[in-house]
N, C-alpha and C positions, 0 to 999 in steps of 0.2 A: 337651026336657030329660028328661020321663018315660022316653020312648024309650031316654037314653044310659044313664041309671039304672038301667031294666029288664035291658039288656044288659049293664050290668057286675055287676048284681048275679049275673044266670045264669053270668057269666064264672068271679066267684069261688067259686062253688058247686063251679064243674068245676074251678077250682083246688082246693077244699078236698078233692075226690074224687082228686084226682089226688096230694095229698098225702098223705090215710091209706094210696092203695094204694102208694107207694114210700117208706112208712117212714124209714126213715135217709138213704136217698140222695135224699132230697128237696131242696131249694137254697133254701131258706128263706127268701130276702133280701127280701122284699117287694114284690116287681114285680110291676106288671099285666100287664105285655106280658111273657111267658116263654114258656119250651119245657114238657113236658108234668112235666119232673123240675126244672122251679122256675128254672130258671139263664136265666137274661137272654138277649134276640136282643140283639144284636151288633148297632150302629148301620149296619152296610151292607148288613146282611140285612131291615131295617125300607125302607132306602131304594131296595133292588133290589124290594121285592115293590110297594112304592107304585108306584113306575116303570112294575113289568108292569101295574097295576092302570088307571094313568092312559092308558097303550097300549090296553087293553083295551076300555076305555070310551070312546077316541076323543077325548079332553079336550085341551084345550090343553097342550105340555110344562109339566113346571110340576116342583119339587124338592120333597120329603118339608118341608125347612125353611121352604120359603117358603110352608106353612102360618101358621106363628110371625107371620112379617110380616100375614099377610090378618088373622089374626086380630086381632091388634093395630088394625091400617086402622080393621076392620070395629067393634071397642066404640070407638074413640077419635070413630070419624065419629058414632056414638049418642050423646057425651058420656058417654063411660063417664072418671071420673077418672083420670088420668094416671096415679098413684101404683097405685090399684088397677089398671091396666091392665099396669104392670110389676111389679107382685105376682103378675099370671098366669100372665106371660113366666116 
């Protein structure tokens, strides 16, 4: 958890950089996951680079969404509350 932390916090840092230096054409919407002028990746450009990435590492096929599922699996088999567990979803 520190780990994910640490890394989104440097994430948004180089968002914040990236937004003083493109002034007005910056795309302001809020997203974590964006290009360098703020505008959203596009759902089949998130699930092509996973793709190449799960290739790359030799992993069993597996789909960008069928994360959503494992996760789910994985806090429901801990007893993680149901309700909270689809507050995540």
């Amino acid at each position: 958890m520190e780990v994910t932390l640490k890394e989104l916090k440097t994430h948004k840092k180089a968002q914040l950089e990236n937004k003083l230096k493109s002034h007005e054409h910056y795309d302001d919407s809020g997203f974590i996951c964006c290009w360098d002028n703020g505008k959203p990746f596009r759902p089949p450009h998130i699930s092509g680079l996973f793709r190449k990435s799960v290739k790359k590492l030799d992993y069993p096929k597996i789909r960008f969404h069928d994360l959503r599922h494992t996760h789910a699996t994985m806090l429901l088999s801990q007893g993680v509350n149901p309700k909270i567990v689809s507050e995540r979803l």
